[in-house]
N, C-alpha and C positions, 0 to 999 in steps of 0.2 A: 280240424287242426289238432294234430296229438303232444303231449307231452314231447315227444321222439323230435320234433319239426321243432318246437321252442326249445329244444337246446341246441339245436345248431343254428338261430339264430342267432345275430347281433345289431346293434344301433344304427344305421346308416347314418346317424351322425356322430355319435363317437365310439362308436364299436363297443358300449357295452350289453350287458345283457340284459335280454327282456323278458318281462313275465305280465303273464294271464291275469288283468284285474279284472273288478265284475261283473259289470257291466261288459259285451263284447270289445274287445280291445286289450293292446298290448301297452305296456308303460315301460320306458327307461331307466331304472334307478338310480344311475349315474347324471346322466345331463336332466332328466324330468320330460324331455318327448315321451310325446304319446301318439299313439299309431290307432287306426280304425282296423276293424276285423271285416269284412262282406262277408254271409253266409260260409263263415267259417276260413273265409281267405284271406291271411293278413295282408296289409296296403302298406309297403313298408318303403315309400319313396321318402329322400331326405327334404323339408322345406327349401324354397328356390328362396336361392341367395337373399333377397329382399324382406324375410320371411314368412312367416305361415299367411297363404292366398293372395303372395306376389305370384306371379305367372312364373315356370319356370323357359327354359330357352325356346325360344321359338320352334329351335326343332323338335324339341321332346315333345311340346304341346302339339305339332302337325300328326308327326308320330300317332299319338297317345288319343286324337281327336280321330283320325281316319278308321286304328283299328279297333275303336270304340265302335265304333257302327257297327250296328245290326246287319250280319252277313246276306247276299240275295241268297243262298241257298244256305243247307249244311254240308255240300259236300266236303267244304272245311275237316268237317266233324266224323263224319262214315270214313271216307276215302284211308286208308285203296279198297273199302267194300265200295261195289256201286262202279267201277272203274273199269274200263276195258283189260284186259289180263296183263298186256306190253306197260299198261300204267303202272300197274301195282307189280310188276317186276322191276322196274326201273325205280321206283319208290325202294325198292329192297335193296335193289343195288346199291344205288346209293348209301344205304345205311351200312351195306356190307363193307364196303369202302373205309366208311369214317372208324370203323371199330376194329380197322388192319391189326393187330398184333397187339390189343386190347381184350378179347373174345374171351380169355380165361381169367380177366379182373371184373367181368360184371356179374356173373352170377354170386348172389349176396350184395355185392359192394351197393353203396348210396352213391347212385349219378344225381346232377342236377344240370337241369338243361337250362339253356340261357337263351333267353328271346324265344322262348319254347313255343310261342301261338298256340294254336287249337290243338298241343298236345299230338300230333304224329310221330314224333321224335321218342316223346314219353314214352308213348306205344311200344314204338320197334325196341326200346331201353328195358319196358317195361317185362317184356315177352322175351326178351333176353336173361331176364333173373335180376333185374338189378331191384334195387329201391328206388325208386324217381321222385324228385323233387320239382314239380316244373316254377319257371319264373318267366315274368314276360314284362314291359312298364306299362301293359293294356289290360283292364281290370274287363274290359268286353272279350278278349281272344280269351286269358283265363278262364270265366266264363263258360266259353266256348271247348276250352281242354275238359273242365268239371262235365260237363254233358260227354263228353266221349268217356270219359271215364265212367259214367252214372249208366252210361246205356251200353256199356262194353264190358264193363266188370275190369276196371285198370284200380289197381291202390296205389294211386300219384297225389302228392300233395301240394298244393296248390298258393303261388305267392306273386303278390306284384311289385317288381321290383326292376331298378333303374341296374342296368347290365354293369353303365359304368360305374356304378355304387352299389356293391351287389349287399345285402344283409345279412350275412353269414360270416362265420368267427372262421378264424384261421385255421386252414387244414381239416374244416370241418366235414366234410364231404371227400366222397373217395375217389371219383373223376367228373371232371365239369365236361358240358357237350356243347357244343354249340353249332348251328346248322342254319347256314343261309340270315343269320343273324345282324353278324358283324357288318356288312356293308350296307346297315341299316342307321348304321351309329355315326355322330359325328369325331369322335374319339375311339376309332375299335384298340387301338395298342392300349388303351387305358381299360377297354374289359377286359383283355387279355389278361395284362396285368391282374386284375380282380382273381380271374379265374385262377390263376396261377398258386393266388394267394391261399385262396378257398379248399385246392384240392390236393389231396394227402399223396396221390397215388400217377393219377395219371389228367392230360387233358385231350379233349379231341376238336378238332374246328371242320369243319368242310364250308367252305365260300367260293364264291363264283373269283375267277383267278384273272389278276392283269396280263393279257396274252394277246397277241397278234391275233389267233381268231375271235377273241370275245370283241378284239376292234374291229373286225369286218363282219363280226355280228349285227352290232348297231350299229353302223352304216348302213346295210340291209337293212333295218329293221327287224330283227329277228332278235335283238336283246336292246334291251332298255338303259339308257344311260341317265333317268331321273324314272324313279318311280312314282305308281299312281299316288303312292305315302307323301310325297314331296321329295325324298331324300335322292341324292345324287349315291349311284349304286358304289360303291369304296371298294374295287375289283384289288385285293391284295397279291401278294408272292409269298411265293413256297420261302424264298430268304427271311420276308420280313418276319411272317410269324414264327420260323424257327430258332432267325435270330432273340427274339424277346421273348418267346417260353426259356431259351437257353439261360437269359438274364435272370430267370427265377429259379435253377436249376433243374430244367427236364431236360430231357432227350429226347430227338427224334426217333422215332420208330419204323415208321413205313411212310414219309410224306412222301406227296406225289401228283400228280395232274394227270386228269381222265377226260374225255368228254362223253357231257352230257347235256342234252337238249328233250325239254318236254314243255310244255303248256297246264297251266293250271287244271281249264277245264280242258279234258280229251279232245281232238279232233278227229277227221274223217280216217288220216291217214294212221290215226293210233288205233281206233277201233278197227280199222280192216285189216294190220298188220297182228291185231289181238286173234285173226281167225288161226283156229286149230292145225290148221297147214301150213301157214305162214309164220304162226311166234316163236318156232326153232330156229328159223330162218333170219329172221330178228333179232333175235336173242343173242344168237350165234356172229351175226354182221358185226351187231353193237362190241362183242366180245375182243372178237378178231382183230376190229379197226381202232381197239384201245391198246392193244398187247402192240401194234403195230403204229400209231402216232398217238398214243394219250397225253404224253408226255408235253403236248403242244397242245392241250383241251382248255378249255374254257374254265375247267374246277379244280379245284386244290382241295386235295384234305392231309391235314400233319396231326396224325397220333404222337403223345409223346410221352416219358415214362419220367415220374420225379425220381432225381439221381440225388439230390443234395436237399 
């Protein structure tokens, strides 16, 4: 944790600022909260309403308890090393997507990512030239981003924190990120808001999108309408989130709707379509069949630039 990361924080309870006492840990000097530090990672969630070691809402706790657990592998943590080649181009893709008309504000700028997990977002941010902050409410994914970083050579900094109460002072950061995050929240229009708050420059969302095919998704079974987390998946519109960056003064940039369809871990028909003959061919379908209905895809992502 450097000097540089405690001054863009702030209170999550009343927003002011915090400094480094002696012992590990961050103190308040306006309200007198105090915060724990893990192996250099502040824990910066606000006490649940009832106060300090009332539980907080059920869902956070389901949350917070599932991706606390010890992963069965690390492909979490390597991927897209380790991945069939169609994987780890689709992982790109995707990133290429969410940073539409963004590409010339990261290098230098301070991103922070939101609901960041094991740090793959960091990554692609990171390797883009930015500064990265990651954030997540799961002090195990963290964790888990700090190992990809330790074993990859990433300089991300690392914090736990509630999306909808995010701990960082106003405009403090230069674009906020957030990737498959939001329909994990029972409030996402309130991180929104957060992030809005937080960034100087610019925001970026990509989320699975409410569309006709993401409903005959799961119906098939092919997408999840409660995940293995507990949480009921919050499939949003390209309106809603444009409308409510708009309310903070950004502007849309390139939002839009793509399709995209992959699996955690690889399958049969990703490794075989990874072979050297065939991932042009792939690559190329996926391409074609988005220029031609993406518009009706299952994902959204809205870049937007702060105007006011």
């Amino acid at each position: 944790m450097t000097s540089d990361l405690i001054d863009l924080l702030a209170c999550p309870v009343c927003g002011g600022a915090l400094t480094l006492r002696g012992h590990p840990g961050l103190d308040c000097h306006t309200c007198g909260a105090r915060y724990q530090v893990d192996a250099g990672v502040p824990i910066l969630l606000a006490p649940a309403p009832g106060g300090a070691g009332a539980p907080r809402s059920s869902h956070k706790e389901a949350q917070i308890a599932f991706f606390d657990a010890d992963p069965a592998d690390d492909f979490g943590v390597t991927r897209p090393r380790g991945a069939p080649a169609l994987h780890g181009w689709l992982l790109g893709e995707k990133f290429r997507r969410s940073i539409l008309g963004l590409e010339d504000l990261l290098p230098g700028a301070t991103a922070l990512t939101v609901c960041g997990g094991s740090g793959l977002d960091a990554e692609f941010l990171a390797r883009a030239g930015a500064r990265v902050v990651l954030t997540d409410i799961s002090l195990g994914v963290v964790r888990q981003a700090a190992e990809r970083a330790r074993r990859f050579g990433l300089d991300v900094e690392l914090v736990v924190a509630d999306a909808e109460n995010l701990p960082f002072r106003d405009g403090s950061v230069d674009v906020t990120y957030v990737h498959d995050g939001l329909h994990h929240l029972e409030r996402p229009a309130l991180a929104l808001a957060e992030m809005a708050r937080i960034s100087r420059r610019a925001v970026s969302v990509s989320e699975p999108a409410s569309a006709f095919a993401t409903s005959a998704a799961v119906r098939l079974g092919l997408a999840e309408h409660r995940e293995e987390a507990g949480n009921v998946v919050r499939r949003l519109t390209l309106g809603e989130i444009v409308s409510e960056l708009a309310t903070h003064g950004f502007e849309p940039v390139a939002p839009h709707r793509y399709a995209m369809y992959y699996r955690h871990w690889p399958g049969r028909a990703v490794r075989l379509l990874s072979r050297p003959g065939l991932l042009p061919l792939a690559t190329g379908g996926f391409l074609i069949a988005n220029r031609l209905a993406g518009r009706f895809g299952n994902k959204l992502a809205v870049q937007a630039i702060r105007v006011r």
